[in-house]
N, C-alpha and C positions, 0 to 999 in steps of 0.2 A: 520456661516453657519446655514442653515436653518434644523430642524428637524421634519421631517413630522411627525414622530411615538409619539411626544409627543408635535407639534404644536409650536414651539417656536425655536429660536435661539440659537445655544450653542456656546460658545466664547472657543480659543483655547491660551493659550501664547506659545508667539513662544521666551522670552525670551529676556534680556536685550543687549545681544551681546557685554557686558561690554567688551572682550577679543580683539576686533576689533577698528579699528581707526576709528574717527568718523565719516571720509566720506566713510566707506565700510559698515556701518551700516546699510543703507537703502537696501544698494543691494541687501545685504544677508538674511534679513527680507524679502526683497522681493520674493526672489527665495524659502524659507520656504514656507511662504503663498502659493504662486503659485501651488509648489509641494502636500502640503495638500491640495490645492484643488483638483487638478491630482488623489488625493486618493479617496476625498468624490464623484467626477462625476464617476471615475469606480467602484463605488458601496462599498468604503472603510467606515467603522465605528469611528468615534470620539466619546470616554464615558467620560464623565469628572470623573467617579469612577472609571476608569483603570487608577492605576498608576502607577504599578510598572509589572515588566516583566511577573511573577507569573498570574497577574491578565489578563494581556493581550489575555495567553498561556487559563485562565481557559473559558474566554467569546470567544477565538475561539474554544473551545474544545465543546464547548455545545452539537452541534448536528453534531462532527465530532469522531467518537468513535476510531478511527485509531489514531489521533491526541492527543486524549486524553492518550491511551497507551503510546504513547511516551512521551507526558510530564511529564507520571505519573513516567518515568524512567530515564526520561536526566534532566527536567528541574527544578521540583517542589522542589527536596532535594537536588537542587543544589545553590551555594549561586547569582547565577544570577537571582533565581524566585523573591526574595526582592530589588531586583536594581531598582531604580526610572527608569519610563521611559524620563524623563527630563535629566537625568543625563547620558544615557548607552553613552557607545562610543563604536567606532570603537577595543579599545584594552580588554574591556568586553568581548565583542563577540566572540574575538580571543581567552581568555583565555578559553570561555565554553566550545570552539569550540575543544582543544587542550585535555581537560579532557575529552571531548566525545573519542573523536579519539585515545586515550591512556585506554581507557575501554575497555577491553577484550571482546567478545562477546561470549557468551554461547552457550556451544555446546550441553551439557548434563545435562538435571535436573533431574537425579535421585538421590533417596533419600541416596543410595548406593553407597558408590566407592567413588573414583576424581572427583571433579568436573571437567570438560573439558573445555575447551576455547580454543578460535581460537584468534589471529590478525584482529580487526576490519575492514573489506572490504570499500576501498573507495568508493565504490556500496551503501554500509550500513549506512555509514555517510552521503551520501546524502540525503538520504531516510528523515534519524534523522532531520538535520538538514532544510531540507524543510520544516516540519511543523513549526519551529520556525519563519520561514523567510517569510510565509505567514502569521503568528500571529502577528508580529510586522510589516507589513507593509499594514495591517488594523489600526493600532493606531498612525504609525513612521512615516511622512515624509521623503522619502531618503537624507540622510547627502551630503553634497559639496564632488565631489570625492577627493580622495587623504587626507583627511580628518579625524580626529578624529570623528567627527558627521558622517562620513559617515560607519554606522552602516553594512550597508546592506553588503558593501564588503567581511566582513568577514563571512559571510553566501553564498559565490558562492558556484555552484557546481563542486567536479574535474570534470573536462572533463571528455569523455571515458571512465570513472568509469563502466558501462554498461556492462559485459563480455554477451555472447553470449548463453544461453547453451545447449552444443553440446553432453548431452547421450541421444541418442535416442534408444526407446527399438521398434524392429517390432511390427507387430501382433502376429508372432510366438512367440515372446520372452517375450509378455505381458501374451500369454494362459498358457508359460510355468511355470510365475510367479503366479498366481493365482491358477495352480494344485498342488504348493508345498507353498500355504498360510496354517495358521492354520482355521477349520471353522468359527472362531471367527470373523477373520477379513477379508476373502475371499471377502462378500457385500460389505463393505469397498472399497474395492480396486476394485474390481470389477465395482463398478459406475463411478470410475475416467478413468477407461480406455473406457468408455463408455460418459462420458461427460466430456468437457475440463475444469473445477472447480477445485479453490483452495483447499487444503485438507481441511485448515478448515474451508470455507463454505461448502464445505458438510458433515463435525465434525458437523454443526451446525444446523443443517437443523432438524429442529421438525416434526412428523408424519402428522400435520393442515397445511403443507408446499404446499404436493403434493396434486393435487385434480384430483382422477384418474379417476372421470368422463368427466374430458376434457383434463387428460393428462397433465396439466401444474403445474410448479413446481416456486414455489417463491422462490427467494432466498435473503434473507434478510441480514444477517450478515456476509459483504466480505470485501476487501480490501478498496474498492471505498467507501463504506458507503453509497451505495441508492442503494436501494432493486428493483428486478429486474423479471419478469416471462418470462417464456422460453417451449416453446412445444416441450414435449418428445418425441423421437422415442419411437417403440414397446417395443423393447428390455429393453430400461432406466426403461419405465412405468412398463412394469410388474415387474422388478426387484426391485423399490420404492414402488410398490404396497404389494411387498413380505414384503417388512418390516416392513411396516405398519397392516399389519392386526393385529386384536386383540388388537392395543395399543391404551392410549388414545390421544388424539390432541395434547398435550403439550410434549408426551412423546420423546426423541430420536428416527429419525427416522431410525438409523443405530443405534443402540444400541450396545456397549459390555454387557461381561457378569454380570457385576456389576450391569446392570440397566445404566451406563452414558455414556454420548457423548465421541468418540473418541475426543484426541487431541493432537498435536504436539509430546505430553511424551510418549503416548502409542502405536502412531502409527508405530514408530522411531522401533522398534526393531521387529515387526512382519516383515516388510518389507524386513528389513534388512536381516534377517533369510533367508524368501525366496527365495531371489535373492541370497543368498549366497548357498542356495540347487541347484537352478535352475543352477546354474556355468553363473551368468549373470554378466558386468561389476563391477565393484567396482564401487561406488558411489551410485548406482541405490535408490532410494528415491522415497516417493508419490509424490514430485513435478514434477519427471521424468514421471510416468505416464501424468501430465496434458500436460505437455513439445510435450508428444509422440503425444498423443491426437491433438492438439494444429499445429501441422506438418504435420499430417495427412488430416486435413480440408481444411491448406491452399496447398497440394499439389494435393489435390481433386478441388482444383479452387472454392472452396465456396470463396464468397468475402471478405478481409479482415476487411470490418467495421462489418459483420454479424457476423463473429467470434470474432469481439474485443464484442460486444455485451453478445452474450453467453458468453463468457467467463469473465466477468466482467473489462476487460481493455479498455484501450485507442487503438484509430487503429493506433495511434502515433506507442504507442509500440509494439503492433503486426508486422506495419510495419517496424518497427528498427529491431527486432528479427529473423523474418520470412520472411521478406520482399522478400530475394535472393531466399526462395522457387519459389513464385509465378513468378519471372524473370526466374525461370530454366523453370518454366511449360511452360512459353509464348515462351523460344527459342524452346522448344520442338514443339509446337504447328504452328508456322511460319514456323519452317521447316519442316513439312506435309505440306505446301503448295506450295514445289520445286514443278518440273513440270519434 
C-alpha cells in the first residue's frame, strides 16, 4: 500500500499459512489482503515498527490521553504488551481479557484505612477493553471467524452492560445540598448543578479557560479528548468569574485550599458529607449532580445533540440514557392537542 506521509510503498506479510493445505492457501491470503485493505481505505494505520501489542497500544495512545490512562493500567505491565502482533490469537486476547475482568476496581485511594474495591462492572470492562480493540484494528486485520486469528472476538462488548442511572436530585434537593457543603467545596459543586460537566473536567479547568468578556468557557481535558467552548448563562459566568479573580492564567480555576485542583480523592467525601446532612438518598455523588443537570435539559426539550454537545458526549448516549425523557415530553405535549 501506498504511503502518502512518507511518499513510498510499505509491504505488509500476511505470513506463510504453513498450517493450511495447499489449496486453501490462496483463499486465506486472499481474504487477509483484502481485510487489510478494508483497514488502510477506512483510514487504518500500517507501521512497519509496531510489532508487538505494547507498541500498537503506545502509537494509538498518542493524541488520545483517555486511552493512554488505560493502557497505562491494563496493558503495558501486563504480559500481552510484549506479544508479537504476528503471533496474538484469539486465546491471548481471552486470557487479558479474563485478568482484566478479575481486577477489582477501586473504590477508595485514601492513604488511610482499607483500601476498598468493588467487583468490576461489565459497563467498566467495556469501557477498558474498547481502547484495546480499536488499537489493534488500526495495525490487525480481523482474523477468519470461529478462529484462532480471529483476534477481535475476544474483545466484543457484553451486551446491556449499560445500567441506566436513576438518582436523580430536584432543584430543591440540589439547593439543599449546597447549604450543608463545606465553604471549600460549595463553588465546586455549585457549577455542576449549573452546568452538565464531568467532575473532572471541571477538576480541570484553569482560570485562562473562562474568557468573561464573551462569557465562553473551554473545556479541554474531558472524557472525549477534543476540547470544546460553550457559552455561559449569567449565573455560570459570574460564578467562574468569582473564582477567578486575582489568580494567575494557569492557576486552578476552582481552587481548594491547598492551592490544587480538586479530584476524584477529594471531591468523594465533601459530597458525601453533605448529602448525608442534607438526609439526601444514599449514593448521591458529583456525577449525580451532572446526571440531575443532564435530565433537566432534556425534559426542558433542549435538543438532544445540543446537550450531547455541552456536555461533552455522544447523542448516541444521551439518546440511550435520556432518550425516554424526551418521549414523556412529546406524549405530554400531543396530548394538549386533544380537542
Amino acid at each position: 500500500m501506498y504511503d502518502e506521509d512518507v511518499q513510498k510503498y510499505r509491504l505488509k506479510s500476511l505470513g506463510d499459512f504453513g498450517t493450511l493445505a495447499g489449496n486453501e492457501i490462496f483463499s486465506a491470503a486472499k481474504r487477509e489482503a483484502e481485510a487489510l485493505a478494508e483497514i488502510v481505505d477506512g483510514g487504518g494505520v500500517v507501521r512497519s515498527k509496531v510489532e508487538t501489542v505494547g507498541e500498537a497500544c503506545r502509537a494509538y495512545a498518542e493524541n488520545r490521553a483517555e486511552a493512554a490512562q488505560r493502557f497505562r493500567r491494563y496493558v503495558y505491565d501486563d504480559p500481552i504488551a510484549k506479544m508479537k502482533l504476528a503471533k496474538l490469537r484469539r486465546h491471548h486476547i481471552r486470557q487479558w481479557r479474563e485478568r482484566l475482568e478479575n481486577q477489582p476496581a477501586l473504590v477508595s485511594r485514601r492513604k488511610e484505612g482499607a483500601v476498598v474495591t468493588r467487583t468490576r462492572a461489565a459497563s467498566t470492562v467495556n469501557r477498558d477493553i474498547a481502547v484495546l480493540r480499536a488499537a489493534l484494528a488500526k495495525v490487525l486485520a480481523p482474523g477468519a471467524p470461529n478462529s484462532e486469528a480471529a483476534w477481535q472476538e475476544a474483545l466484543r462488548a457484553t451486551p446491556n452492560a449499560n445500567g441506566q442511572r436513576t438518582l436523580y436530585l430536584d432543584m430543591s434537593q440540589r439547593r439543599v445540598l449546597l447549604q450543608h457543603c463545606s465553604a471549600e467545596a460549595e463553588p465546586f459543586f455549585r457549577a455542576l448543578c449549573l452546568l452538565p460537566l464531568r467532575p473532572g473536567a471541571l477538576a480541570a479547568l484553569a482560570v485562562g479557560d473562562f474568557d468573561k468578556r464573551t462569557a465562553e468557557l473551554t473545556i479541554g481535558k474531558d472524557k472525549n479528548g477534543k476540547p470544546r467552548r460553550i457559552q455561559l448563562p449569567a449565573a455560570a459566568a459570574k460564578l467562574l468569574a468569582a473564582q477567578g479573580k486575582n489568580k494567575l492564567p494557569s492557576a486552578p480555576l476552582f481552587m481548594r485550599s491547598n492551592g490544587k485542583h480538586w479530584d476524584r480523592n477529594s471531591w468523594k467525601l465533601p459530597v458525601a458529607a453533605a448529602a448525608k446532612e442534607a438526609n439526601l438518598p444514599k449514593g448521591t455523588t458529583a456525577y449525580t449532580l451532572r446526571h440531575s443537570t443532564i435530565t433537566d435539559l432534556v425534559r426542558a426539550g433542549l435538543p438532544l445533540l445540543t446537550i450531547a454537545q455541552i456536555s461533552g458526549t455522544s447523542a448516541e448516549m444521551i439518546g440511550r440514557h435520556y432518550g425516554h425523557l424526551a418521549n414523556d415530553a412529546a406524549v405530554e405535549a400531543l396530548d394538549r392537542l386533544a380537542l
